[in-house]
C-alpha positions in Angstrom: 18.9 146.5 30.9 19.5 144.5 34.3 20.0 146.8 37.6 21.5 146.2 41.1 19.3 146.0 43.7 20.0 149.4 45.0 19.6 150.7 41.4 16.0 148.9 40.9 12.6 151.2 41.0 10.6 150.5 43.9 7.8 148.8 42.0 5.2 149.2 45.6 6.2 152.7 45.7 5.8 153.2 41.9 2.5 151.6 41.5 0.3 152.8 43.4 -3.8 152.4 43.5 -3.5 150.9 39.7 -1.6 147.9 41.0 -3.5 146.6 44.1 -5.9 143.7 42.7 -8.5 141.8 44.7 -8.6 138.4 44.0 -11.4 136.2 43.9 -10.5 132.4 45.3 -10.5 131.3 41.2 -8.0 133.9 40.1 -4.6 134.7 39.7 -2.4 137.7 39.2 1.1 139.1 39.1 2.9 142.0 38.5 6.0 142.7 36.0 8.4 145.5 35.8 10.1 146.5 32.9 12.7 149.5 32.6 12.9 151.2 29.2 15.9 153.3 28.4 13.6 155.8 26.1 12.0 158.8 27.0 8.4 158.1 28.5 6.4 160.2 25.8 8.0 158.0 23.2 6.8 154.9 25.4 3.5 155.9 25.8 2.8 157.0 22.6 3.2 153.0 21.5 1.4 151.7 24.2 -1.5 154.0 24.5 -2.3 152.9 20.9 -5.1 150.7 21.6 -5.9 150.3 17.6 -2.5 149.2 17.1 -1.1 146.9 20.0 1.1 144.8 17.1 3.2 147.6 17.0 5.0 146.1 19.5 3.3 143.0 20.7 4.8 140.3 18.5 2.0 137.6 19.3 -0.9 139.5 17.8 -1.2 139.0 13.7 -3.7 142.0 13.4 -5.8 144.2 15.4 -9.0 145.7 13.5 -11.7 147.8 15.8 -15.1 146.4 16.0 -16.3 149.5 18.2 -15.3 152.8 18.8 -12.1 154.5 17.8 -9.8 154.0 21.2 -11.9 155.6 23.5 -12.8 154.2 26.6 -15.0 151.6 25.7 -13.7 150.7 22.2 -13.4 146.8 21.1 -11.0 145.6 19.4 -10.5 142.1 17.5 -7.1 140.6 18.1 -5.6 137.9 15.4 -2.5 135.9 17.0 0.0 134.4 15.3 -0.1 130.9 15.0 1.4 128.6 17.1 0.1 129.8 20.3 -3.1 128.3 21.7 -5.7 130.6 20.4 -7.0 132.5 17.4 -8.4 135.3 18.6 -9.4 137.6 21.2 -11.9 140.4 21.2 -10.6 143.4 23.9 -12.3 146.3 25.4 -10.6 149.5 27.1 -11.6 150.0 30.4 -9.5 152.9 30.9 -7.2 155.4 29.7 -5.3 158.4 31.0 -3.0 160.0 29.3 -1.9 162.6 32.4 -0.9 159.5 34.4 0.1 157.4 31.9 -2.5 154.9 32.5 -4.1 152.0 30.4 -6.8 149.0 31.7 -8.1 146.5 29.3 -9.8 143.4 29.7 -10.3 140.1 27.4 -14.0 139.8 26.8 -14.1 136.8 24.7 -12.2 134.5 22.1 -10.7 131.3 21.6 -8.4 131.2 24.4 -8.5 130.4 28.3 -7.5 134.0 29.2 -11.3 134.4 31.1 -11.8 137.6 33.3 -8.3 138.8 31.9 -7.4 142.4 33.0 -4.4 144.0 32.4 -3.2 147.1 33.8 -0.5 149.3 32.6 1.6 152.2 34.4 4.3 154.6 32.7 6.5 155.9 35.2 9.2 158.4 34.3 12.7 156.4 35.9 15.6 158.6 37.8 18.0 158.1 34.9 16.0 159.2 32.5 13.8 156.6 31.1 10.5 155.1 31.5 9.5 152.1 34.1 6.7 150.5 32.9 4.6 148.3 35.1 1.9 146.0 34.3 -0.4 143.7 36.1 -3.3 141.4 35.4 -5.7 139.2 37.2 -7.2 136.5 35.1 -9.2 133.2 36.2 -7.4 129.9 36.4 -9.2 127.5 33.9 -10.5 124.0 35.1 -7.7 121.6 35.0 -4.8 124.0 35.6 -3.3 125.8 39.0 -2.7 129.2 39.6 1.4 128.8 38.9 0.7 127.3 35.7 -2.1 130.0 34.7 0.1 132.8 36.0 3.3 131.3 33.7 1.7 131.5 31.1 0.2 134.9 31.4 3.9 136.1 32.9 5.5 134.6 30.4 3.3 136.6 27.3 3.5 139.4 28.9 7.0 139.7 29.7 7.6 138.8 25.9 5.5 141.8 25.4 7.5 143.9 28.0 11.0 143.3 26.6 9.4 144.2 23.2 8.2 147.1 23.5 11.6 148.2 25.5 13.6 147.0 22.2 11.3 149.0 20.2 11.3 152.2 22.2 14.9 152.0 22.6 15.7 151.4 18.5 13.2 154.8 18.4 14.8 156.8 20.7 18.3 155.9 19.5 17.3 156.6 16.1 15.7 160.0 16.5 18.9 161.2 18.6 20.9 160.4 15.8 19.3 162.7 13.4 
């Protein structure tokens, strides 16, 4: 749902240490804000499923876990769907707290030009009740392409990802009021 300027979270006051990346001359990065009109438990109990990211990102085909069982430090082999320019992409989690609401995973290998991906993502709980989510990556710009280009892309994926996951929340929460 759009807001007004005056009605927007402040995304620098909302995202604090998590959100400040230092960027090597190669890299890119951006930050994207999404505001979810479900309560944040029901958010993050979606997103902090790292053995299960399809549950609301529609790129990935399947998910199985080639290490650990979403603990810091699990690995995770990601299927996309076809169509987009890769086939897979094996992800670790780097980080993961569920008191702040916090997930950090990178892109450690597959068939894609995603190198040194890291994304970063914050649940915040909004003033009318619902969840601000916030998520940033940095990710190196591949030989032959500029950082607008490489951050499109990544912006443009992610965003997908974003208005998902508000859809989802939001059927979810809608549904469980009404029973």
């Amino acid at each position: 749902m759009p807001f007004n300027q005056a009605q927007r979270p402040n995304t620098l006051e909302m995202s604090g240490q998590y959100h400040n990346h230092v960027l090597l001359p190669h890299q890119c990065s951006s930050t994207l804000v999404q505001t979810i009109l479900a309560p944040l438990s029901l958010v993050w109990s979606l997103v902090r499923r790292f053995d299960n990211p399809q549950a609301y990102k529609h790129f990935i085909k399947s998910c199985i876990m080639s290490a650990g069982n979403g603990e810091i430090g699990s690995m995770r082999e990601v299927r996309v769907v076809s169509g987009l320019p890769a086939v897979t992409s094996t992800e670790r989690l780097d980080f993961l707290d569920d008191d702040s609401h916090v997930i950090i995973f990178s892109i450690v290998g597959g068939d894609h030009r995603l190198s040194n991906y890291q994304s970063t993502m914050t649940l915040h709980e909004s003033s009318e009740g619902g969840t601000v989510v916030i998520e940033s990556y940095v990710v190196d710009v591949p030989s032959g392409s500029t950082k607008e280009e490489t951050c499109l892309f990544a912006d443009t994926i992610v965003g997908c990802n974003l208005k998902s996951l508000a859809r989802i929340s939001e059927k979810m929460a809608s549904a469980s009021s009404n029973t």
